[in-house]
C-alpha positions in Angstrom: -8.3 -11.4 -10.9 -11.7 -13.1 -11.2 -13.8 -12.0 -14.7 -17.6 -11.7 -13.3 -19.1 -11.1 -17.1 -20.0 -14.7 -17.6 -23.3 -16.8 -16.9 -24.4 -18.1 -13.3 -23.3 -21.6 -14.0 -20.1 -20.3 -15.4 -19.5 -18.2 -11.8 -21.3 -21.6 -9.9 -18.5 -23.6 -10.9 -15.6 -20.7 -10.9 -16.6 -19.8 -7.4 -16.5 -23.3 -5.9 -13.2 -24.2 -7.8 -11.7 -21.1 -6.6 -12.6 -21.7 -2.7 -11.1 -25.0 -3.3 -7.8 -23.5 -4.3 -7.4 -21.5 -1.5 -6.9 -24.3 0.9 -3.1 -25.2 -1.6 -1.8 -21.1 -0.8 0.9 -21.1 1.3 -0.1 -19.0 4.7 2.5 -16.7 4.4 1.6 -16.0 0.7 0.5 -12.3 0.3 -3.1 -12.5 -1.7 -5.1 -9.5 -3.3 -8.6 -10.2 -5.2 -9.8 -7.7 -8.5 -13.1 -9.0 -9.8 -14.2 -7.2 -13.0 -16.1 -7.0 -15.4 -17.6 -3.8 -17.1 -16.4 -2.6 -14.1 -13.3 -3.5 -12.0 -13.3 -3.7 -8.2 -10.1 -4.2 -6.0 -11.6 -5.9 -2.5 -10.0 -4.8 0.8 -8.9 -8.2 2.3 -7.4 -6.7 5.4 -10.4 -5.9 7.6 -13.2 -9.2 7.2 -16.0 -7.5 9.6 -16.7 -5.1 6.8 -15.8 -5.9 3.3 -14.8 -3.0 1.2 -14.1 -2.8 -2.8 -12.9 0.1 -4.6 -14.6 0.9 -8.1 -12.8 2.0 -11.3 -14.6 2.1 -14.0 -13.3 -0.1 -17.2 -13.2 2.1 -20.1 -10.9 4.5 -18.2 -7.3 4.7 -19.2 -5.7 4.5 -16.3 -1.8 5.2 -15.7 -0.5 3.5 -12.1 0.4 7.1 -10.0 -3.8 7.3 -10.3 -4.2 4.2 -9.3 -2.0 4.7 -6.2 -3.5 7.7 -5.7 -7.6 6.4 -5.5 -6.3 3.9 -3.1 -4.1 6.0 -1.0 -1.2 3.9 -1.6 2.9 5.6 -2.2 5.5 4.3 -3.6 8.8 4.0 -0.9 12.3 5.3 -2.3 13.5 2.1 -0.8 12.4 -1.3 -2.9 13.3 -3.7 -0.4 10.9 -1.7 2.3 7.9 -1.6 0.0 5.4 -3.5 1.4 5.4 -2.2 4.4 2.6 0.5 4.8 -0.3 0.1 6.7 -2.4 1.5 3.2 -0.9 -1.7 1.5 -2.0 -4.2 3.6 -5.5 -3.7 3.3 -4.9 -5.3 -0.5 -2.4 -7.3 -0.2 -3.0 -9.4 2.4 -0.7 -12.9 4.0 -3.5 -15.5 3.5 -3.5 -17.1 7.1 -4.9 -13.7 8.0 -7.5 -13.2 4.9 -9.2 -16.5 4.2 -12.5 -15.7 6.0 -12.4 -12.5 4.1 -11.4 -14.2 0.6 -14.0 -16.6 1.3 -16.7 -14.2 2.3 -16.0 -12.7 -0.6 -16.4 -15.3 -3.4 -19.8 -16.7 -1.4 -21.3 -12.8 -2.3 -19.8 -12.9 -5.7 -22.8 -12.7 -8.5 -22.2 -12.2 -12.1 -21.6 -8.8 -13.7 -25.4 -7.1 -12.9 -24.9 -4.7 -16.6 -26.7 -6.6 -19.2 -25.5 -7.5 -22.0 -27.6 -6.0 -25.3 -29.0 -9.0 -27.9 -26.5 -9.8 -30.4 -23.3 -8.2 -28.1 -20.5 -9.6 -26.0 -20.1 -8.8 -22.1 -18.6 -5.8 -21.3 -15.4 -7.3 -20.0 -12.5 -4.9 -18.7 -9.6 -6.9 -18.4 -7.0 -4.8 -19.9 -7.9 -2.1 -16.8 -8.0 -4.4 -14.5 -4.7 -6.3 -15.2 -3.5 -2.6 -15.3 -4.6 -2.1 -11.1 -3.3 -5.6 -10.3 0.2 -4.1 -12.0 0.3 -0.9 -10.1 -0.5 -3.0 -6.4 2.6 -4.9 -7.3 4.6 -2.5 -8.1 3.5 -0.1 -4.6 4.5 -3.9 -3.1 8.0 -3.8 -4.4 8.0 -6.9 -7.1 11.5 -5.7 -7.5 12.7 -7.5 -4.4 10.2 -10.3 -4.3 8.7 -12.7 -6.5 4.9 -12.6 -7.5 2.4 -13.5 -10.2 -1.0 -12.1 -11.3 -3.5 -14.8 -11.8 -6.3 -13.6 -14.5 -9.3 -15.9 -14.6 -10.8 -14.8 -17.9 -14.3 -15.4 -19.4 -13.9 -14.4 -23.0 -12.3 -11.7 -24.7 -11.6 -8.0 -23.3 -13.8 -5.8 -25.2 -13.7 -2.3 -23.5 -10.6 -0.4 -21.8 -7.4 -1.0 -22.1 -6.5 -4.2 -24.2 -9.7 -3.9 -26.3 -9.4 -7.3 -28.9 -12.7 -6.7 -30.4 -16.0 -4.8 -30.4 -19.0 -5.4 -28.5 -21.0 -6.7 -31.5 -20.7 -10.5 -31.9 -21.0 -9.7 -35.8 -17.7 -8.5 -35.3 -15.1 -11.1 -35.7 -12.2 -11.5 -33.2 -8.5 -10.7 -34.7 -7.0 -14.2 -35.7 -3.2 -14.7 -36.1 -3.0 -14.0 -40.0 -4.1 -10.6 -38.7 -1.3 -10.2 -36.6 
């Protein structure tokens, strides 16, 4: 999960660490990519001629059956045979088969195009986004397998699910004593 509400340089320097990253995945290593940011987009890694995202917007709650749903994926009875549809491995992708895609992909990526208003934070959905990664996993059975979700965060979430603070910056984050 890549966070697009930060600066250029910010995504300059995320964008080239991340390509250099890619060459340490294992080949066999299923890989899936969410970039978000008031908006959260889940890329289709499993056709590179044409790249495809799916858009959901942030400040939606969204429960995981409606995810599924938007992206035509279904849960199997079976856990240990999850992971094997076709509508699956558009997302979740082995990276020996995706890295021109993946790559493709973080070339094009630009920083979150909605503005931020003077004296406010980015719009940055995190909560929601985290939520889609979740629901991929579970369609792929992370019952039978190991996995991880890797969340490469700019700042704090501030709309959707997992809201920390408000947009204004006069607002003060929540601190530990407040916990």
């Amino acid at each position: 999960m890549v966070d697009t509400a930060v600066s250029g340089d910010e995504m300059a320097e995320l964008k080239d660490s991340l390509q250099q990253s890619i060459n340490f995945i294992p080949e066999d290593a299923l890989v899936g990519l969410i970039t978000y940011g008031k908006m959260v987009f889940v890329h289709e890694l499993g056709f590179a001629d044409c790249p495809k995202a799916y858009c959901f917007r942030g400040d939606k709650d969204l429960i995981a059956k409606d995810v599924q749903d938007q992206l035509g994926l279904h849960l199997v009875a079976d856990p240990l045979k999850r992971g094997d549809s076709a509508a699956l491995k558009r997302f979740l992708v082995p990276m020996a088969d995706c890295e021109f895609a993946l790559n493709s992909i973080l070339d094009d990526l630009q920083p979150d195009p909605w503005q931020k208003a003077q004296g406010c934070r980015h719009e940055r959905a995190a909560g929601t986004a985290l939520n889609i990664g979740v629901s991929l996993l579970e369609v792929a059975g992370v019952q039978a397998r190991g996995s991880r979700i890797l969340n490469l965060l700019g700042g704090p979430v501030t709309i959707g699910q997992g809201k920390i603070v408000d947009l204004e910056q006069s607002a003060k984050l929540r601190s530990h004593a407040d916990l």
